[in-house]
C-alpha positions in Angstrom: 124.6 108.2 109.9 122.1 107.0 112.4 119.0 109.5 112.7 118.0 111.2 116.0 115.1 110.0 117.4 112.2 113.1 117.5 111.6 115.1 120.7 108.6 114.8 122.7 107.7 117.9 121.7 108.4 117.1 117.8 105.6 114.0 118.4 103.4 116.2 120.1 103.2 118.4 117.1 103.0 115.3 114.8 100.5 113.9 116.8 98.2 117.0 116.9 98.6 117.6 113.4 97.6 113.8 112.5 94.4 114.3 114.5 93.3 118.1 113.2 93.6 116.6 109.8 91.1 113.7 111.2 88.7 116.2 112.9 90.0 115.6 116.4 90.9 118.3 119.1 92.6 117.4 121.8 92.1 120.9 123.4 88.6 119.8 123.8 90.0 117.2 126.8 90.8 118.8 130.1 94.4 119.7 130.4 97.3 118.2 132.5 97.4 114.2 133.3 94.1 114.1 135.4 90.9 112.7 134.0 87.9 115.0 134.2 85.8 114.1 137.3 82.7 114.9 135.8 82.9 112.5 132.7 85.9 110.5 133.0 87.6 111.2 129.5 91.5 111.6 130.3 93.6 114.8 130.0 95.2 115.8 127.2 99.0 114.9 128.9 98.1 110.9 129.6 96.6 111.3 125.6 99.7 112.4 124.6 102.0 110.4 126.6 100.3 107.2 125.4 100.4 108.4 121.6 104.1 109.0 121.9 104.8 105.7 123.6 102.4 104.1 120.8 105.0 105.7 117.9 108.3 104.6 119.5 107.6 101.3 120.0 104.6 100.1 117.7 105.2 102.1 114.6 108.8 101.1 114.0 108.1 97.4 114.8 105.7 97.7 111.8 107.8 99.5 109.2 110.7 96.9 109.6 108.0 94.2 109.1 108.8 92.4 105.9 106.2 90.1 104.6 107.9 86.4 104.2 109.3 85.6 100.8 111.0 81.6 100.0 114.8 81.3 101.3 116.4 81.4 98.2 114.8 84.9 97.8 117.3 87.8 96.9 116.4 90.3 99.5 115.9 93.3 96.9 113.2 91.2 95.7 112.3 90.3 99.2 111.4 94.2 99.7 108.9 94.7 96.4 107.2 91.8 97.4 106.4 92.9 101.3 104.8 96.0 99.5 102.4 94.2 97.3 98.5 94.5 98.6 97.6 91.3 100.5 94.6 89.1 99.9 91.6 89.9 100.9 88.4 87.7 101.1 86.0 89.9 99.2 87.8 91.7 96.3 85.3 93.4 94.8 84.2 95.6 97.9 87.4 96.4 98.5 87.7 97.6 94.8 84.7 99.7 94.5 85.5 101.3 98.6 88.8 102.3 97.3 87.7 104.0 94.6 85.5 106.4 96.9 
């Protein structure tokens, strides 16, 4: 069974909830799609708009990403490996960051 795709209104209360929990309020931006004269930042509809666009098209591109595994690969295993942590130059500051 294929799923629905969410509502604008279902991102909208995604998004919002995504950015209380990072300290952001959009109510703060002036409402409606027009940017505020005074200092330019853009109203909380464009903000929105461009969030949802941002989740339908860039966010499932990168959950069907699969990292590349040899041919002969059995695709099960093919899976695992895409969600092993990739390299990174300087493993020991990445260590001690994650452990804050």
């Amino acid at each position: 069974m294929a799923a629905n795709p969410p509502t604008d209104a279902e991102l909208n209360v995604l998004i919002r909830a995504r950015l209380a929990a990072l300290g952001i309020d959009l109510d703060q931006l002036p409402p409606g799609n027009t940017p505020d004269p005074e200092t330019g930042s853009p109203g909380q509809e464009s903000v929105l708009a461009s969030l949802r666009s941002f989740l339908r098209g860039t966010v499932t591109a990168l959950a069907a990403y699969q990292m590349p595994a040899p041919g002969a690969t059995d695709p099960a295993v093919g899976r695992a490996l895409s969600q092993q942590h990739v390299p990174v130059l300087y493993p020991s500051n990445s260590a001690e960051w994650r452990k804050a």
